[in-house]
FIKOLZA-1660 file (N, C-alpha, C; in steps of 0.1 Angstrom, whole numbers, plus 5000, padded with zeros to 4 digits):
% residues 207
   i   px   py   pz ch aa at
   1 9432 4603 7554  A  X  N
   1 9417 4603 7556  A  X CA
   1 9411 4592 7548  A  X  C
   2 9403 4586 7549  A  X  N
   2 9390 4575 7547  A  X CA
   2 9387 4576 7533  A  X  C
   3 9381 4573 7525  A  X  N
   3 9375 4575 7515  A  X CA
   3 9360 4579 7519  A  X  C
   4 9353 4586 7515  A  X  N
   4 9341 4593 7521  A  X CA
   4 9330 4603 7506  A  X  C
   5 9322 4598 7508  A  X  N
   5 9311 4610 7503  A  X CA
   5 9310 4618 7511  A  X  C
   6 9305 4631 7510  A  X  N
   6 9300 4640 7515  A  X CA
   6 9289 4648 7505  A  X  C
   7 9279 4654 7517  A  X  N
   7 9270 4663 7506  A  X CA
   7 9266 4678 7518  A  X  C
   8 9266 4685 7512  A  X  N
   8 9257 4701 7518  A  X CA
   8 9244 4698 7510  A  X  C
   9 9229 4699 7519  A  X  N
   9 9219 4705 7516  A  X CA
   9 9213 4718 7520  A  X  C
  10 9220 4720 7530  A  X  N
  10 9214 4730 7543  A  X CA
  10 9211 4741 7536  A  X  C
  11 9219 4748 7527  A  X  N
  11 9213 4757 7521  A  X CA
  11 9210 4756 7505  A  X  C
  12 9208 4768 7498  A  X  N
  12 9204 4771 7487  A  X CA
  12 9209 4770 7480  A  X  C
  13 9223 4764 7482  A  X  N
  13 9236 4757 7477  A  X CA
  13 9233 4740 7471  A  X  C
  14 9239 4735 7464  A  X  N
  14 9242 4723 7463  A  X CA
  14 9258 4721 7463  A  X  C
  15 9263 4712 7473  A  X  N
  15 9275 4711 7472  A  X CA
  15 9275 4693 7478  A  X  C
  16 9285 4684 7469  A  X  N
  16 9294 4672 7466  A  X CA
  16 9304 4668 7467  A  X  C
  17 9310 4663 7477  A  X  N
  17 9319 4660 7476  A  X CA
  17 9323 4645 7476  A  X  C
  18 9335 4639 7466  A  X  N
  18 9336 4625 7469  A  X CA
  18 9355 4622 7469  A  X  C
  19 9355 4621 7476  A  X  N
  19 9370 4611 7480  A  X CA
  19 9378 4601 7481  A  X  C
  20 9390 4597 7472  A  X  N
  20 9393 4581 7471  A  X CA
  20 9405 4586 7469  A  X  C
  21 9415 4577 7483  A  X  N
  21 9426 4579 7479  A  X CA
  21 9435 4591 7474  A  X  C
  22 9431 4602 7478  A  X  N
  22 9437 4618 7484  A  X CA
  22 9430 4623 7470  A  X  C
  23 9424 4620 7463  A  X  N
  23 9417 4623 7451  A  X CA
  23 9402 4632 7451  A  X  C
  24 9407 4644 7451  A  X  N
  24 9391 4648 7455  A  X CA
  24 9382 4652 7446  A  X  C
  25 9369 4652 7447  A  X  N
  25 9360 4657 7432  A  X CA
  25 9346 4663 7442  A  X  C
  26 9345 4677 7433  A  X  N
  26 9338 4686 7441  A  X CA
  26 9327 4689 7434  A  X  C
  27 9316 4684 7433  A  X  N
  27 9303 4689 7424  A  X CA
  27 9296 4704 7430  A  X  C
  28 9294 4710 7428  A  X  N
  28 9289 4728 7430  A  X CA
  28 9280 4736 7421  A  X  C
  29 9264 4731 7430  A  X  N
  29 9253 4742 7422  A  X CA
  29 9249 4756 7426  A  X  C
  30 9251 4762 7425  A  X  N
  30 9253 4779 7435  A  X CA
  30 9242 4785 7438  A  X  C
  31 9230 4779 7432  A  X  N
  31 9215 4781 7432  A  X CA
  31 9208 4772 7432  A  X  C
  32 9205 4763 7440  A  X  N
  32 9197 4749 7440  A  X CA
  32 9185 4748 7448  A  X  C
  33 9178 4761 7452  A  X  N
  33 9170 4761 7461  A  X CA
  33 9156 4752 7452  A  X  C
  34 9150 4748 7460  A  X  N
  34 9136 4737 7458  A  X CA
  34 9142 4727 7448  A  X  C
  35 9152 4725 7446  A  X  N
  35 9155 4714 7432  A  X CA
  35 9165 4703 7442  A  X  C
  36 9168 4702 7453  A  X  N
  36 9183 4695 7462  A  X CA
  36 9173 4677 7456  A  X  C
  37 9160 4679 7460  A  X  N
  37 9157 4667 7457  A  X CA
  37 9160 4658 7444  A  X  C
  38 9159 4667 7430  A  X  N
  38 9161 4661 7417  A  X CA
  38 9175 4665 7415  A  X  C
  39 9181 4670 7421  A  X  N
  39 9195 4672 7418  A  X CA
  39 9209 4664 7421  A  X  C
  40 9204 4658 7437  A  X  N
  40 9213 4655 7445  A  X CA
  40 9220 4640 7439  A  X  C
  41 9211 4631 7434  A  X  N
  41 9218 4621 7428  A  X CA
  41 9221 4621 7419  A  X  C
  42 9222 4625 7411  A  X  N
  42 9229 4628 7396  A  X CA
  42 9240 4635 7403  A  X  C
  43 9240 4642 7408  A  X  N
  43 9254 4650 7414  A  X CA
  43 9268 4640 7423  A  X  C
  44 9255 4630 7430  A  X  N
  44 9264 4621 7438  A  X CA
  44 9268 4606 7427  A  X  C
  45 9268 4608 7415  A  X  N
  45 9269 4599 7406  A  X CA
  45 9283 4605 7395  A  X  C
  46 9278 4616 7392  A  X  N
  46 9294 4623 7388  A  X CA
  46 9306 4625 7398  A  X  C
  47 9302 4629 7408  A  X  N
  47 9313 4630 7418  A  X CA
  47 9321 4615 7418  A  X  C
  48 9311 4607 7423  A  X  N
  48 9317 4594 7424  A  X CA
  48 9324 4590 7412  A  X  C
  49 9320 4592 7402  A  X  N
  49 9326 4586 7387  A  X CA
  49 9339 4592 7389  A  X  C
  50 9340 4604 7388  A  X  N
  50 9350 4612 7386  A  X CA
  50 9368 4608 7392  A  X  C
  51 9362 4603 7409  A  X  N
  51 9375 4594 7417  A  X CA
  51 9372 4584 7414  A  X  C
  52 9361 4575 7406  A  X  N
  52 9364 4559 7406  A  X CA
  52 9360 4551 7420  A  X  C
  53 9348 4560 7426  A  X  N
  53 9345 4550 7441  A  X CA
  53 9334 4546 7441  A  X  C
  54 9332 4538 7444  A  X  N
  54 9316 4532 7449  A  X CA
  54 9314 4530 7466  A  X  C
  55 9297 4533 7462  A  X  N
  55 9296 4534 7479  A  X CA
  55 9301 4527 7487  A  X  C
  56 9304 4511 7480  A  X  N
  56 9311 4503 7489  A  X CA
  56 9325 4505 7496  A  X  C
  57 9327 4513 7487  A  X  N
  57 9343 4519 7492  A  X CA
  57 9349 4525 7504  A  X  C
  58 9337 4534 7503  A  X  N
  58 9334 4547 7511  A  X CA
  58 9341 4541 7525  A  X  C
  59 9346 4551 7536  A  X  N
  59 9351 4551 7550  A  X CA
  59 9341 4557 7558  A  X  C
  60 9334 4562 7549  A  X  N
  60 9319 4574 7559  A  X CA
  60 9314 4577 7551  A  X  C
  61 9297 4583 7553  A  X  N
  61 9292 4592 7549  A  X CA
  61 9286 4604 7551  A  X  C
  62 9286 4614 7550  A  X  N
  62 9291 4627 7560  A  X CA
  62 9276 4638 7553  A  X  C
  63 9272 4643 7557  A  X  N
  63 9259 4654 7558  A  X CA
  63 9261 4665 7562  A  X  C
  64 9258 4673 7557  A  X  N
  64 9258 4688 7569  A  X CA
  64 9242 4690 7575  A  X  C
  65 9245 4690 7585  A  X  N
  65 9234 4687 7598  A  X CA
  65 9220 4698 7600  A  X  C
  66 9227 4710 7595  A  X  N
  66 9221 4722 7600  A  X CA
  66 9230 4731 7609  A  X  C
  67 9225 4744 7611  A  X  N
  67 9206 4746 7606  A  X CA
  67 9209 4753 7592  A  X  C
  68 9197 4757 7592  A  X  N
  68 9194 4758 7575  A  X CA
  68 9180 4757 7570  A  X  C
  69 9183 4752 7561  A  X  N
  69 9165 4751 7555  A  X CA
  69 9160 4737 7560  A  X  C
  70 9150 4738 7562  A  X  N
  70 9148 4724 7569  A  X CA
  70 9144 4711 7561  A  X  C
  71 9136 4718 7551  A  X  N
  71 9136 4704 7540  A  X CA
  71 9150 4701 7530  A  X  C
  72 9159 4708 7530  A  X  N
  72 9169 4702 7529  A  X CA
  72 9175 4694 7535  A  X  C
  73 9181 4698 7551  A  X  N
  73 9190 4694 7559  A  X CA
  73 9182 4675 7554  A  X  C
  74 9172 4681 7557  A  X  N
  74 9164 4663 7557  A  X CA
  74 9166 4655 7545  A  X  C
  75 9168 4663 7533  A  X  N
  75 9171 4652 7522  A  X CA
  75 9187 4650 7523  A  X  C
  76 9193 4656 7527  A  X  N
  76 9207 4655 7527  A  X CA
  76 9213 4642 7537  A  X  C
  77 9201 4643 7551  A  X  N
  77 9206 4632 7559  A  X CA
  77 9200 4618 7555  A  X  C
  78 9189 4621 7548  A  X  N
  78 9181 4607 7545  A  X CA
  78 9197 4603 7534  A  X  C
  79 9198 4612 7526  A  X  N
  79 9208 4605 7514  A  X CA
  79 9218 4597 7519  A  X  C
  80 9223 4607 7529  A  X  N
  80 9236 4593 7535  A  X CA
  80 9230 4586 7546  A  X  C
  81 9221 4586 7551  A  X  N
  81 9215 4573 7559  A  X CA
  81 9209 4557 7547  A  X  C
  82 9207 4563 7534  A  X  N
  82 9205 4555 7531  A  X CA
  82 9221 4549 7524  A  X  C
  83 9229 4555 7522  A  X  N
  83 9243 4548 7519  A  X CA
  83 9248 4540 7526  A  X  C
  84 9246 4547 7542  A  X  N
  84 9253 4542 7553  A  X CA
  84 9247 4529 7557  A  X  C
  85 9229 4526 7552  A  X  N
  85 9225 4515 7557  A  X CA
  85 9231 4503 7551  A  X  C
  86 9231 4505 7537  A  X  N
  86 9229 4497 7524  A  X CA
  86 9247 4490 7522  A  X  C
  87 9253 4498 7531  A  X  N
  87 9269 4495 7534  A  X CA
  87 9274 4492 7543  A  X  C
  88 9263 4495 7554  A  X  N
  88 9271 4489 7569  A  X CA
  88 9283 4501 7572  A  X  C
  89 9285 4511 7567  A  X  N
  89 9293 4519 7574  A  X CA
  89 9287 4534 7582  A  X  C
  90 9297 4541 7586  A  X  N
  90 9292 4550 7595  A  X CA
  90 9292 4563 7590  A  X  C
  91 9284 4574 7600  A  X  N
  91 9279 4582 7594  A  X CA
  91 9285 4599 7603  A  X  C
  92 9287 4608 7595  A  X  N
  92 9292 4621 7604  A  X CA
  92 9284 4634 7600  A  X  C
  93 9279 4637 7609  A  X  N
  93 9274 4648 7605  A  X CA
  93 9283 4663 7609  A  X  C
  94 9281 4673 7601  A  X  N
  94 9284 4687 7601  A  X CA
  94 9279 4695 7598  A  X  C
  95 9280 4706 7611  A  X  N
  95 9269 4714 7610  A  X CA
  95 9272 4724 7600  A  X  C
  96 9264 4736 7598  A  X  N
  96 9269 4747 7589  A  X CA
  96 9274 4759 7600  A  X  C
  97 9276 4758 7604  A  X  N
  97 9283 4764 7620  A  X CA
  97 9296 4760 7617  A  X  C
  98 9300 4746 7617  A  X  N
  98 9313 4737 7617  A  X CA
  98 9319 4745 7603  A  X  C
  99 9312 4739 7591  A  X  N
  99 9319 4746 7575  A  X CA
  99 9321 4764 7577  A  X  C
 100 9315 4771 7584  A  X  N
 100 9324 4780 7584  A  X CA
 100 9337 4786 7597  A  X  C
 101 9333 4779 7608  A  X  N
 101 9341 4776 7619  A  X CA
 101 9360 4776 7615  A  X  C
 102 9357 4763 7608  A  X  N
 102 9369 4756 7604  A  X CA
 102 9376 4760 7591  A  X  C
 103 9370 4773 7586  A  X  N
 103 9377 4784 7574  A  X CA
 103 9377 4793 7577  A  X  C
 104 9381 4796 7592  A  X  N
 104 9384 4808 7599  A  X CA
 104 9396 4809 7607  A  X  C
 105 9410 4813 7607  A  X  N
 105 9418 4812 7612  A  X CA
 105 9420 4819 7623  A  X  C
 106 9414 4830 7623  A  X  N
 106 9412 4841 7639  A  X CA
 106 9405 4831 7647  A  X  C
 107 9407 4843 7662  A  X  N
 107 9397 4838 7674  A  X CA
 107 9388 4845 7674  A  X  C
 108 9376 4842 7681  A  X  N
 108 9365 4849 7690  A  X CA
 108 9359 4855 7679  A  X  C
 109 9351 4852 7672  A  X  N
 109 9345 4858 7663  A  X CA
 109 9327 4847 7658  A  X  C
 110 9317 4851 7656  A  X  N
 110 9308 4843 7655  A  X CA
 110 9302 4837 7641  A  X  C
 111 9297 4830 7639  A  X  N
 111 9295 4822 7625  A  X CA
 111 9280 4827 7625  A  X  C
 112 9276 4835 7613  A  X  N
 112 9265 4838 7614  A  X CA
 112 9260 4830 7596  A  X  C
 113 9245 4825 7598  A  X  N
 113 9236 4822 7589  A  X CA
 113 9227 4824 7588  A  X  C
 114 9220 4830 7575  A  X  N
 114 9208 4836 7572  A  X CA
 114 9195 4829 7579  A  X  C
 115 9183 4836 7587  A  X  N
 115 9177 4827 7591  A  X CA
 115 9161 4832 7583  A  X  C
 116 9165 4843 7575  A  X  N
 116 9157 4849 7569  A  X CA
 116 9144 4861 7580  A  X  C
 117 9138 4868 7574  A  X  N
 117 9130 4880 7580  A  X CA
 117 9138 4886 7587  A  X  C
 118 9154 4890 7579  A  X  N
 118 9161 4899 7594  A  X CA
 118 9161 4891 7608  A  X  C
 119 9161 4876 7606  A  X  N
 119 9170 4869 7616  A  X CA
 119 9179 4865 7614  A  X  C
 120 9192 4857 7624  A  X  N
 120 9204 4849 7618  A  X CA
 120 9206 4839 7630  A  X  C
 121 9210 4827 7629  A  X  N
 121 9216 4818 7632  A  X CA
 121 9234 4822 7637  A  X  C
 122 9235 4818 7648  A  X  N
 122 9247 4823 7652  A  X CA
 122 9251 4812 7668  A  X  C
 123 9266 4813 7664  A  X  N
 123 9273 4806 7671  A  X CA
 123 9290 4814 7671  A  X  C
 124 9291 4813 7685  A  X  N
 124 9303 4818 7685  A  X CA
 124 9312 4810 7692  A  X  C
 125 9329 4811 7683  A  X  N
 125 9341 4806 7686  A  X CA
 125 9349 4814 7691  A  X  C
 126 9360 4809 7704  A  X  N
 126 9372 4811 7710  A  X CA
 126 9383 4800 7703  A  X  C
 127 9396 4804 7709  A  X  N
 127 9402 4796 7710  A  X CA
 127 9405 4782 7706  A  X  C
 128 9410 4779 7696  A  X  N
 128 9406 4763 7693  A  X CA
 128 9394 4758 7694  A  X  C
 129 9385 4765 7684  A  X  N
 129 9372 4767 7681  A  X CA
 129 9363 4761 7689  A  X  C
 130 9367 4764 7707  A  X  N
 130 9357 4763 7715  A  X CA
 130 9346 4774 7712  A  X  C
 131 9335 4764 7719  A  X  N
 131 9322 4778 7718  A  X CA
 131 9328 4788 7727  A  X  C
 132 9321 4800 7725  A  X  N
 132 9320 4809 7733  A  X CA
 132 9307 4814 7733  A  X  C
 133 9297 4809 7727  A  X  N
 133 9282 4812 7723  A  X CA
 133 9276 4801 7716  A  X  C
 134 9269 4799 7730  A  X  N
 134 9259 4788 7718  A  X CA
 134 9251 4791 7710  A  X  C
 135 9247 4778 7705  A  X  N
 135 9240 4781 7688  A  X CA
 135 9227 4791 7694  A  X  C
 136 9223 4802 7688  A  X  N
 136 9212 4805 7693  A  X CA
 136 9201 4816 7677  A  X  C
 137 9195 4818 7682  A  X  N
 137 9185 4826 7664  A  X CA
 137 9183 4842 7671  A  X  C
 138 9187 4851 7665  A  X  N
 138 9188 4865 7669  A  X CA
 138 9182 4870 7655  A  X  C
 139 9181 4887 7658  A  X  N
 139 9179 4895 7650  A  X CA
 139 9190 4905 7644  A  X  C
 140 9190 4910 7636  A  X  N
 140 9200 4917 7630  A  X CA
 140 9209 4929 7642  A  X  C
 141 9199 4934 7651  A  X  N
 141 9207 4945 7661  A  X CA
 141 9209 4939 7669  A  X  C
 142 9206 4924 7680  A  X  N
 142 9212 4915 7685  A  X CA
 142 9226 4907 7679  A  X  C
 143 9224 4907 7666  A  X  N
 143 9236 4905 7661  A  X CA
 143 9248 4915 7660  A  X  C
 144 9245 4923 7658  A  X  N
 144 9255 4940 7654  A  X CA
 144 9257 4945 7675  A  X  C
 145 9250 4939 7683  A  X  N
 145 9253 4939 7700  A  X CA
 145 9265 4932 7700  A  X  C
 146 9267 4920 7695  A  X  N
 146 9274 4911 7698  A  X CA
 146 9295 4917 7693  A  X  C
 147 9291 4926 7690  A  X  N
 147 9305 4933 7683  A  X CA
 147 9315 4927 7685  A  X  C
 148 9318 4913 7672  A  X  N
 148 9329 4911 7668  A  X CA
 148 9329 4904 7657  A  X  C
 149 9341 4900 7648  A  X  N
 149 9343 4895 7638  A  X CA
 149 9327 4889 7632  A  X  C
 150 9324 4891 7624  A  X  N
 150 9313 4881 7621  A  X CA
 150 9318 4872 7605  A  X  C
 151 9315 4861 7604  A  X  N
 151 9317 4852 7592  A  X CA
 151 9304 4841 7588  A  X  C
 152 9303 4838 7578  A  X  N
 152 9294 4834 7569  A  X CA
 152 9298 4830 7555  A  X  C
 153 9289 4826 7548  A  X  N
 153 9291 4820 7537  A  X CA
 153 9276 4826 7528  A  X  C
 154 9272 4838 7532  A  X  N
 154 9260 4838 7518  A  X CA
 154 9262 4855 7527  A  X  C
 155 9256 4862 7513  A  X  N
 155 9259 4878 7510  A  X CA
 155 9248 4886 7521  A  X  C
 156 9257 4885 7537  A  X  N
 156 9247 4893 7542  A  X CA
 156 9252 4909 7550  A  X  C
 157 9240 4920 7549  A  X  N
 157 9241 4929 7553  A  X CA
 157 9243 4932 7565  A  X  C
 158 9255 4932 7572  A  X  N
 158 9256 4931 7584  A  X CA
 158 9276 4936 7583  A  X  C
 159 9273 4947 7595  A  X  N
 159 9289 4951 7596  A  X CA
 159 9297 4942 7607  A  X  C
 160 9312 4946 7603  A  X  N
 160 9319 4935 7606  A  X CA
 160 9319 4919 7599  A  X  C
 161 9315 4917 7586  A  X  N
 161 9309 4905 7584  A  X CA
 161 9320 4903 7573  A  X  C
 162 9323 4888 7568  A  X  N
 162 9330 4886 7562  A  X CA
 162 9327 4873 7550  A  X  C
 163 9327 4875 7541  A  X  N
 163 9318 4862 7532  A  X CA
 163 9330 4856 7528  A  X  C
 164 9330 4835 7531  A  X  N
 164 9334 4833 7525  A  X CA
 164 9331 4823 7516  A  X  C
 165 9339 4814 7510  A  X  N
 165 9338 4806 7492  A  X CA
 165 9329 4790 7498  A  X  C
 166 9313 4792 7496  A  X  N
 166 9309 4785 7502  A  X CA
 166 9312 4768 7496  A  X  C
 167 9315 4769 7482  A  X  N
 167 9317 4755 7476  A  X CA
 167 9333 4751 7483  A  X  C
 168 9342 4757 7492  A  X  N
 168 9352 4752 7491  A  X CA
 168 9354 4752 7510  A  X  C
 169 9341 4753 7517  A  X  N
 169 9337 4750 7528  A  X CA
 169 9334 4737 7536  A  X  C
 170 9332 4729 7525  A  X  N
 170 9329 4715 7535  A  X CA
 170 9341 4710 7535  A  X  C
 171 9348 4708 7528  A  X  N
 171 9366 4700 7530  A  X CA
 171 9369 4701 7541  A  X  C
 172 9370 4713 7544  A  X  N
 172 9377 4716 7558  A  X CA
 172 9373 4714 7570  A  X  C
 173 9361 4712 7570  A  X  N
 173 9352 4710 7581  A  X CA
 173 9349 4692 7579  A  X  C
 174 9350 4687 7566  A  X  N
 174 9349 4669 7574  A  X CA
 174 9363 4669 7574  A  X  C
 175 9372 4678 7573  A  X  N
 175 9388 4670 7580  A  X CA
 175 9391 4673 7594  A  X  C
 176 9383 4681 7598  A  X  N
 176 9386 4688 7611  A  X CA
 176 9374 4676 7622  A  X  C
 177 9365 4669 7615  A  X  N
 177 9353 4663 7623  A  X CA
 177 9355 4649 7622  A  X  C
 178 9366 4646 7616  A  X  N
 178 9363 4629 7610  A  X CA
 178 9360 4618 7624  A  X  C
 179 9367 4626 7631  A  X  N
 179 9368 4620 7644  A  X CA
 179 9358 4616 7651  A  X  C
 180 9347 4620 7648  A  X  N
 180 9331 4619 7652  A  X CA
 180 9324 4612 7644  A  X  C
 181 9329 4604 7640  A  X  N
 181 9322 4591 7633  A  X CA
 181 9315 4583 7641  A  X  C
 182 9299 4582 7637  A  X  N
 182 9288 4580 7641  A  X CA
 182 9275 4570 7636  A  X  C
 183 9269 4562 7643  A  X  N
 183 9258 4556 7637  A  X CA
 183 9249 4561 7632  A  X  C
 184 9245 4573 7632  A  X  N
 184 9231 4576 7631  A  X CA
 184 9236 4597 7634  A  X  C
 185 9229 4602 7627  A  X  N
 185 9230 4618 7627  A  X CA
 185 9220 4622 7629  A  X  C
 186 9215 4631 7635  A  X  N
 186 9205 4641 7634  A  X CA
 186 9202 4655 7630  A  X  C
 187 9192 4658 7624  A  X  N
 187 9190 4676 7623  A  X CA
 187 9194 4686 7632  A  X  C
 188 9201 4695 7630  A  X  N
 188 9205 4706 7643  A  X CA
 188 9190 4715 7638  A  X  C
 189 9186 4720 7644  A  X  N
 189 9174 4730 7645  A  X CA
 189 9180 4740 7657  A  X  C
 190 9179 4751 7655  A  X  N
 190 9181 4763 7659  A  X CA
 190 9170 4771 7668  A  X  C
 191 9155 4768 7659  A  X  N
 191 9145 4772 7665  A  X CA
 191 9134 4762 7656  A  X  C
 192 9125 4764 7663  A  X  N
 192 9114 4755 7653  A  X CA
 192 9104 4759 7640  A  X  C
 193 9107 4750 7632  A  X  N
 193 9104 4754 7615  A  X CA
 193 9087 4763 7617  A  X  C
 194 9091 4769 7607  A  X  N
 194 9071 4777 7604  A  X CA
 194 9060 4765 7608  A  X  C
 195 9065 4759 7602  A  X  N
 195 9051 4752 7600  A  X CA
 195 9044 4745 7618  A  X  C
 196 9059 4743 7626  A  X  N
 196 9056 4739 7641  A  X CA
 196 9053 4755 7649  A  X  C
 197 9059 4765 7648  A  X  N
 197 9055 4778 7655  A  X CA
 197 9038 4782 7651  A  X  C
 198 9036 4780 7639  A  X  N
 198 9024 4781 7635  A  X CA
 198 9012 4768 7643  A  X  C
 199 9016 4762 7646  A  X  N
 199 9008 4746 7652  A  X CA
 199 9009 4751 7664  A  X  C
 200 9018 4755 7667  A  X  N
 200 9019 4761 7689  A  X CA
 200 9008 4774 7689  A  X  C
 201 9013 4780 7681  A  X  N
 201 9000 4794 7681  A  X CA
 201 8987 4795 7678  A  X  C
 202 8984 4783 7671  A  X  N
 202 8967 4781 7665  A  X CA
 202 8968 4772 7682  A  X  C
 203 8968 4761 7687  A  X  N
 203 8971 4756 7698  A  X CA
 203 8963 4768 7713  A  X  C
 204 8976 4778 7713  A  X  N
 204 8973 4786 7721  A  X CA
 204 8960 4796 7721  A  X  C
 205 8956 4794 7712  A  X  N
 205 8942 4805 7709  A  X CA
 205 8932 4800 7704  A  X  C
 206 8935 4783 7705  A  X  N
 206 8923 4775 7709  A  X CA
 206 8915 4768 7692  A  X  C
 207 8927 4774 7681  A  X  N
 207 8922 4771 7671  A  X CA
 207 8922 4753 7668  A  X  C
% end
């Protein structure tokens, strides 16, 4: 594999990753919510120290896409867009669907993420982790309809569900994506942020 940065902002997580020459170094804040902005470079500064790489090094630079929180996903992708400009190299995104996808060794089972108010973010996998459900935003008893395997990476109430080790989640998911090495990445959105459902509804009732 390449030498590569990687970063998770998507959630309430902070997670780092940097790679040189099979050397990995894994930065992990387990509670980073409203702080990804004052955190994220100091984080991408140790990691990098740690293997001895500089951005110039780098073979990619890799983001998790979404969904998730939405002012994260966005500092996460600006970070490596600005690596990737400033280097001339390419860029991969992964979603949070993908990181727990690809630390699931069963079939047919669905990737659920907190979407908060008793909603979830959900995507389901068959077989060589084809879809079998697209990404879509449900409710808790739409979720518990869907009766199978459920997996995740943050502590949620829901049967059938399985938590797993969210700092040791991205690895596996940019070894399984490298292949999708790209100019430019985008936000996955699931459904549209508060602040846009609220602008459609003042809209509709003429405010």
């Amino acid at each position: 594999m390449n030498n590569f940065l990687a970063i998770d902002t998507s959630s309430v997580h902070l997670t780092v990753l940097a790679q040189k020459d099979g050397k990995t170094a894994l930065r992990f804040i387990p509670d980073c919510a409203m702080r990804h902005s004052t955190e994220l470079m100091g984080e991408i500064d140790k990691a990098l120290e740690e293997v001895n790489l500089t951005p110039a090094e780098c073979g990619f630079f890799a983001a998790v896409t979404g969904p998730g929180s939405f002012t994260g996903i966005r500092i996460g992708i600006s970070a490596v867009k600005g690596f990737a400009l400033a280097t001339s190299k390419p860029l991969l995104g992964v979603t949070a669907f993908d990181m727990i996808a690809y630390n699931v060794a069963s079939e047919n089972f669905c990737a659920v993420i907190d979407a908060a108010h008793a909603h979830y973010y959900v995507c389901g996998y068959g077989k060589d982790k084809k879809l079998t459900l697209n990404p879509c935003y449900l409710n808790a008893e739409e979720v518990e309809k869907l009766n199978c395997p459920l997996f995740g990476f943050e502590d949620l109430p829901l049967k059938n569900y399985v938590g797993l080790d969210v700092k040791n989640c991205l690895y596996p998911a940019i070894c399984a994506k490298e292949c999708g090495l790209t100019e430019d990445i985008s936000a996955v959105y699931v459904r549209k942020s508060q602040a846009e459902e609220a602008r459609l509804a003042n809209k509709k009732v003429g405010i």
